[in-house]
Structure formats: C-alpha cells, structure tokens
C-alpha positions in Angstrom: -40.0 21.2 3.2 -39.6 17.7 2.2 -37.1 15.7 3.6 -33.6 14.7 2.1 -32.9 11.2 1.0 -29.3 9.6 1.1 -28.3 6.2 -0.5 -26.0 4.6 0.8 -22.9 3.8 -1.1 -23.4 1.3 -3.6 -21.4 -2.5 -3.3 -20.0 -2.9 -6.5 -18.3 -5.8 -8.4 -14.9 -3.8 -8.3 -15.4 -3.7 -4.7 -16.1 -6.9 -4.3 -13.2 -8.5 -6.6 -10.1 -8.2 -4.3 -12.3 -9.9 -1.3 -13.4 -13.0 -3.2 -12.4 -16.7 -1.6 -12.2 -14.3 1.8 -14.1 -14.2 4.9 -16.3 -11.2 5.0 -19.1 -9.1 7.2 -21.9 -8.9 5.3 -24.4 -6.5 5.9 -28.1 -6.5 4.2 -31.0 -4.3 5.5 -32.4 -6.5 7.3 -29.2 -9.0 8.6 -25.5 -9.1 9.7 -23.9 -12.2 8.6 -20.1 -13.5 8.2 -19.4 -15.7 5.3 -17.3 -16.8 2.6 -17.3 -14.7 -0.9 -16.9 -16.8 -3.5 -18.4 -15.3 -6.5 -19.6 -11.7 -7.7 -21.2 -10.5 -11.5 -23.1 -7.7 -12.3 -26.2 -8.1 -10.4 -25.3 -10.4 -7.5 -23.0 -11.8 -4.9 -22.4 -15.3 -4.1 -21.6 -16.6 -0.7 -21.4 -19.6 1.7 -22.6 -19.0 5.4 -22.7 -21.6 7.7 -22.2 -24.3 4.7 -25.4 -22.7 2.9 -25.6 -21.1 -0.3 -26.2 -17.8 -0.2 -27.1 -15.3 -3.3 -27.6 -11.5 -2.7 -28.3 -9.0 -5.2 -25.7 -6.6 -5.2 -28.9 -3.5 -4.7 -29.8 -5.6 -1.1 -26.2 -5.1 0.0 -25.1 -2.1 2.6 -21.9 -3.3 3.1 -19.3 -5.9 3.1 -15.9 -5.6 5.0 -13.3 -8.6 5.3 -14.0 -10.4 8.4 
C-alpha cells in the first residue's frame, strides 16, 4: 500500500493582500522568520527581514500569520 500524500494549504495572493505593510510569521520549509510584507503577485512574496530584502516564491511558503 503506498502511502498518502498531503499538501499543505497553498499561500495565495488573496491571502496575502489584507496582511501587506504588516508584520508577519513567515514560515518556509526550511526557516521561521518575522518580517515586514510589503509586496505579493502571482508567483512571489516580497518582504523586509532584518533590513534585508527578502523574495519567496509563493510554492516555498507554508504559512504566514500576522505577527
């Protein structure tokens, strides 16, 4: 029997939206980081941690929660 495979949910723009300009938890698979959104499209998410530009496509996130 082959095991089951669940995605998590998907971070979409629409998600995204109502948090931009906030502070957020941002969680990748591989780190946990709070930052500034300032900017989402189709593919990614812009945001500033620590003064440093950071740009995540929107398939690397997990989740992202106001901070």
């Amino acid at each position: 029997m082959s095991p089951i495979v669940v995605d998590p949910p998907a971070v979409t723009t629409s998600v995204l939206r109502p948090l931009r300009g906030a502070q957020v938890l941002v969680r990748t698979g591989s780190t946990l980081w709070r930052g500034t959104l300032l900017s989402c499209v189709k593919d990614s998410a812009w945001f500033v941690v620590d003064d440093t530009d950071v740009v995540v496509s929107l398939h690397d996130l997990v989740s992202v929660h106001p901070a």
